[in-house]
N, C-alpha and C positions, 0 to 999 in steps of 0.2 A: 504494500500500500504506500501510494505515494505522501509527501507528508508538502505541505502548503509550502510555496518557495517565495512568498513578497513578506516576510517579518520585519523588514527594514522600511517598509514603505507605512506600519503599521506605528503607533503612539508607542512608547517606553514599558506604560502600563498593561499591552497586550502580549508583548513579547513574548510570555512564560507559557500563556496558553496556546497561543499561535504555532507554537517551536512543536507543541503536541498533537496538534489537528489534523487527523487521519483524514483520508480518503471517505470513506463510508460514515456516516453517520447513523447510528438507529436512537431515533429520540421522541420522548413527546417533551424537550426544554422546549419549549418555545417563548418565546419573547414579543415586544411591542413593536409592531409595524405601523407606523402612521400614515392612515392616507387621508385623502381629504375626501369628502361626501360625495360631494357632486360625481367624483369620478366610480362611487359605487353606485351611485343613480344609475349615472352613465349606465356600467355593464349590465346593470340589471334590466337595464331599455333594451340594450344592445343584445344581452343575450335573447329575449325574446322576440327582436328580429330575425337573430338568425336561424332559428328555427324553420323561419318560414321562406327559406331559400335553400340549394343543396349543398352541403358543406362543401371546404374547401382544404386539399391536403396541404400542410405547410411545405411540402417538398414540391407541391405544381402549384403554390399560387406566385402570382407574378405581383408585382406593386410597382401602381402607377405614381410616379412622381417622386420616388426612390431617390432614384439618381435625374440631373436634370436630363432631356433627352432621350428617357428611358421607355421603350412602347413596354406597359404595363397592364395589368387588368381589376388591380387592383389599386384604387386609388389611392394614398396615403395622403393626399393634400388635405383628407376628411378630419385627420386628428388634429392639423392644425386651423383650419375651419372653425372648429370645437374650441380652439385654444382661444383664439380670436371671438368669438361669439361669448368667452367666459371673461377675455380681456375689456371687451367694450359695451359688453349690454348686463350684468351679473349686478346686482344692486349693490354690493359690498363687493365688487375689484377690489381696491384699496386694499383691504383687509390680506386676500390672495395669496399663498405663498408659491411662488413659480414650482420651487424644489418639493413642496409638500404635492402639487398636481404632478408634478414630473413622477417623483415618486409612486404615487397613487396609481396611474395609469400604468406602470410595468408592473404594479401587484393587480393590477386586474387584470392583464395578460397571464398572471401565474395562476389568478384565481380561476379564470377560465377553462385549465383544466378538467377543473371539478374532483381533484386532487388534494387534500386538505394537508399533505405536507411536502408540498413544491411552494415554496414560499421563496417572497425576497423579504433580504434585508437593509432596510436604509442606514444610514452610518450610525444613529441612535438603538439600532435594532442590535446590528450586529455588537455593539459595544454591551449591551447585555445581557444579547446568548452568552459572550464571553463569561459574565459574570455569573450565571446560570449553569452552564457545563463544569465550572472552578467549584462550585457549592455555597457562592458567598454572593447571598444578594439582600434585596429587600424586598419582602411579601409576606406570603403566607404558609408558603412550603408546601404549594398542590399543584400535580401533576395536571393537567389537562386533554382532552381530548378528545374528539367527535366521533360517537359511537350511534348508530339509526339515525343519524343528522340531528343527533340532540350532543349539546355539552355537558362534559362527562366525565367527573375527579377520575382520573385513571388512578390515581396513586397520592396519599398527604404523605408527606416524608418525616421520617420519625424525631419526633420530638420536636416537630415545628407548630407554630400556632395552629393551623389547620388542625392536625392528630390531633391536639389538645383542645379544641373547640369542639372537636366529633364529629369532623369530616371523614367521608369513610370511601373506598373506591367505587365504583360505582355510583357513587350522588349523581341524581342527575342537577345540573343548575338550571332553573326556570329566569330568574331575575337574579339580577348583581347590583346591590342598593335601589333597589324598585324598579331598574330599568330590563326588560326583555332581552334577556342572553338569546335568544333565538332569533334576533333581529341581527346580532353580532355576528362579524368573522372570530373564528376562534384568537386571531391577534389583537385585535378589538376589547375581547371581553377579559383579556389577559392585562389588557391596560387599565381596564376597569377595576381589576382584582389587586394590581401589585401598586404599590406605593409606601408611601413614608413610614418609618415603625413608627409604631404607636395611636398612629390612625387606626381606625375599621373601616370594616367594611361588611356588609350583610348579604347574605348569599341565602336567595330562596331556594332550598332544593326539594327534589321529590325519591325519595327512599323506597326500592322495592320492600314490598311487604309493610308499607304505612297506606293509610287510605285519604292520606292529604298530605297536600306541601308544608313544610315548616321552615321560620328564618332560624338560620345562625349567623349571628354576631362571632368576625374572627377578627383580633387587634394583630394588626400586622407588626411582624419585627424585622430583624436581620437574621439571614438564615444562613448559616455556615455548619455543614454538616459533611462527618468523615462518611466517606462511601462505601468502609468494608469496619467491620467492629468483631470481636471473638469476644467469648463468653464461654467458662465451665458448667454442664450440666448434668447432673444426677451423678455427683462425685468426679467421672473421667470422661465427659462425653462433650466433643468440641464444636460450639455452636456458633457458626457463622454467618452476619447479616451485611448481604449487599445491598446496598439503597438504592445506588444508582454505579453505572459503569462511566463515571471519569477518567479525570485526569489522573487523579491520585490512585485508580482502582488497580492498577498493575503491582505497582509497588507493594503497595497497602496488603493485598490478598498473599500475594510473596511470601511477606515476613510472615504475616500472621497463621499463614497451612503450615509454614517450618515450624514456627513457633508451636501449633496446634500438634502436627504429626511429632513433634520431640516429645511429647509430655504421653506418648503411646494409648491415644484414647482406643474404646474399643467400637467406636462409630463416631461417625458425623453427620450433622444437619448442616446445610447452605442454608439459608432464610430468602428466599426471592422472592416474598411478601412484598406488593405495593412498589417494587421497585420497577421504574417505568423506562428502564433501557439505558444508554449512552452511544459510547465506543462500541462497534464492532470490533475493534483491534483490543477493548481492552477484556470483551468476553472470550473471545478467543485468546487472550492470554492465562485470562483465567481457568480454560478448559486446560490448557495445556497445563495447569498443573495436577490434572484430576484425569485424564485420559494417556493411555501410551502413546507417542510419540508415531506421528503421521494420521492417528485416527481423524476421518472427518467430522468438522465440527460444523459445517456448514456449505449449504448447497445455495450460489448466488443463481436466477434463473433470468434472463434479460429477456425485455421485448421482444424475440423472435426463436424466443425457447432454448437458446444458449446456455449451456449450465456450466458453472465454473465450481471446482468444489475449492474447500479450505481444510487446510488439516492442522493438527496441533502441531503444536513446534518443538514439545520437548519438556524433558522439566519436572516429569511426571515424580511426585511423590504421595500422592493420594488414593489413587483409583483401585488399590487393594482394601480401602476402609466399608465397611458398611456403609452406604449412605443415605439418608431420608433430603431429598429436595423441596424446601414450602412454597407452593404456589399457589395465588389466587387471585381475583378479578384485575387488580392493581401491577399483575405482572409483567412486563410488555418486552415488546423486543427484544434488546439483545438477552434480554431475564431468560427471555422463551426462547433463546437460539441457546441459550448454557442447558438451558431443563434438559432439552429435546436432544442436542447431544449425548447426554451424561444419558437419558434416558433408552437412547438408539444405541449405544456402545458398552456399554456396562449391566453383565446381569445383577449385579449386585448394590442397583440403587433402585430407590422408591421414591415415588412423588404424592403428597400426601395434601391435600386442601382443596382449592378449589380452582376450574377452567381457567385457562389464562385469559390475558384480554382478546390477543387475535390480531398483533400487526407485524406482517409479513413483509412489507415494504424496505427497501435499502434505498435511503437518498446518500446523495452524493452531496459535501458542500464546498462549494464554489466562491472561493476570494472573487469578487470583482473591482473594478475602478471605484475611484474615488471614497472607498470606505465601506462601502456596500458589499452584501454577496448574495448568493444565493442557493439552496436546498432545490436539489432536485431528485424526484424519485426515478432512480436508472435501472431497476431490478427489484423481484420477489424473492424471497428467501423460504427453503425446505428444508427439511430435516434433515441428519445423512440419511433416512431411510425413504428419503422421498417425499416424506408429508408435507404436503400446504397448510398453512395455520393460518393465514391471512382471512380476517373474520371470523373463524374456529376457536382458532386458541387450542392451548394445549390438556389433555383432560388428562385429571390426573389418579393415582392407581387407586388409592382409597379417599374420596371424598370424602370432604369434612368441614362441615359451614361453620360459621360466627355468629351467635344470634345476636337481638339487642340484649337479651340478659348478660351475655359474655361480656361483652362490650362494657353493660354498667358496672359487671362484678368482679371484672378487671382477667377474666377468663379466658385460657388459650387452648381450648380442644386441639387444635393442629398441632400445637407444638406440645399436647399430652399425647399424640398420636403417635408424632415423631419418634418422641422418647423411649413410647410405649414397644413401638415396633424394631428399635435397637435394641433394647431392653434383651425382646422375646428370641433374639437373633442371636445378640451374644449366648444366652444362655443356653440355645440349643447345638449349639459348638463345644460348649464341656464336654 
């Protein structure tokens, strides 16, 4: 994987992450795009024009007015028409910000898709995915994400106001301080969610298995959170929770399986509870210490059915342990590219909780000029055994849900499950 090559053309303060910016992205970070209204009017007019004509492939359309001189059939003098119609007749011109409409108009080119993570980023955007993919921002600590084209907690990340307010994954969000999350792009309602610590913010949601919406009130803080943590359980049992696959996640997992495999537990749990993906480079780093060396960890499938596999790299000191994998609603990407591995190559792991969320997608992200970039999705992702999860998700070997009672009385069936079934494993090895 290639690794970004403009760190120099980037501020002092991005350096550190930039130097780490793989190829592949699998994420729901998403971050605040600002565009301006009018140009979401725009495509919303526009999309429903073009319904009513025959599409047009981007590889045969021609543009008229491109280059001077150019016989074309596709006008482009239309956008600046627009430009001009917004410059001289818009009751608040004045007001206008040229680079917010500039802006604006290439995320509605991405929105057009109908792809909800090909996005661009404007140079305020991109400035904090940075801050987001590092662990250290300001919000609430909730994952996002559009699931039956409703907005939808993928994941609260542990021990951020969100968790702590009782957000849970799967919320759906109806309103975000009284105003209509379904009226939002999901960058939109992101900007509506994240700001100042110690502000709130109220988030109307709707809870399977409640029979009406209810507010939570969440005070936003600063969120600076490690991406991999160990824990001892039930005397010698090494319990490992990833949150998300950063920057820090390679290193961090490293020490900590050494550290874990030194102390000779006699099984292991991963925790990929609520953890809503990152790195592609850093789960497959991660695999590579829990799978033999060359095992595939991941099958990339491109637009015209292409398959590239990926194998581990090496490293292995794990994959002889019993192991319980936690999964459930909150689980995404690259979460579900380690499960599915570990789960297609290893008979001696277990997956215990509940369906993953279901995104199969690999975007790609793209440095662009002037501070901006862009997220584009270039390929679907399958198991080594072949599986598509895109939508699915991954089901896992003994379900085992969360109720509200859990919840209030601080209760973890899953990970009584975990324990339970290393437990019953070791002991029938005597």
């Amino acid at each position: 994987m290639e690794e970004m090559n403009n760190e120099n053309k980037m501020p002092e303060e991005f350096n550190l992450y930039k130097k780490r910016m793989k190829r592949y992205f699998f994420s729901f970070w998403i971050v605040v795009l600002f565009s301006g209204s009018i140009f979401w009017l725009g495509f919303q007019q526009g999309s429903k024009s073009v319904k009513e004509v025959a599409p047009v492939s981007m590889d045969n359309a021609i543009f008229r007015n491109k280059d001077v001189g150019a016989d074309n059939s596709i006008d482009f003098s239309l956008f600046w028409s627009v430009w001009e119609l917004l410059k001289n007749k818009y009751v608040n011109a004045d007001s206008l910000d040229a680079k917010k409409l500039y802006y604006g108009a290439i995320n509605g080119m991405m929105q057009a898709t109908g792809d909800p993570y090909t996005t661009f980023f404007d140079p305020s955007a991109n400035k904090k995915f940075g801050e987001d993919i590092s662990g250290n921002f300001e919000g609430i600590g909730a994952e996002l994400g559009i699931k039956g084209g409703i907005l939808t907690v993928v994941a609260p990340l542990q021990g951020t106001p969100a968790e702590k307010a009782g957000i849970r994954s799967g919320d759906k969000i109806i309103k975000i301080d009284g105003k209509a999350a379904g009226e939002m792009t999901i960058e939109d309602a992101v900007d509506h969610i994240r700001g100042k610590k110690g502000t709130n913010v109220v988030l109307t949601i709707f809870r399977e298995g409640d029979s009406d919406t209810k507010d939570i009130t969440v005070q936003r803080g600063v969120i600076v959170v490690k991406s991999v943590t160990l824990e001892t359980k039930d005397n010698n049992l090494a319990y490992i929770k990833i949150t998300r696959f950063g920057d820090d996640t390679t290193k961090l997992f490293a020490d900590l399986i050494q550290k874990a495999v030194a102390q000779k537990p006699y099984g292991l749990i991963i925790d990929l509870r609520n953890n809503p993906g990152g790195y592609l480079e850093s789960s497959i780093d991660v695999a590579s210490k829990l799978l033999p060396k060359d095992s595939v960890v991941v099958i990339e499938e491109s637009g015209n059915k292409t398959q590239k596999k990926m194998y581990a790299r090496g490293g292995d000191i794990a994959s002889g342990l019993e192991t319980v994998i936690l999964i459930n609603e909150g689980s995404a990407s690259a979460s579900e590219i380690l499960a599915g591995a570990l789960k297609d190559n290893r008979t001696n792991v277990t997956l215990v909780g509940k369906k993953s969320f279901g995104k199969g997608s690999v975007q790609e992200f793209i440095e662009m000029p002037q501070g901006t970039a862009a997220k584009i999705t270039v390929a679907h992702w399958l198991t080594p055994n072949g599986t598509q999860i895109n939508e699915k998700g991954i089901n896992p070997d003994k379900e085992i849900g969360l109720t509200n009672d859990d919840y209030a009385n601080n209760k973890d069936p899953q990970l009584d499950e975990a324990i339970s079934e290393l437990k019953d494993k070791f002991a029938n090895k005597k």
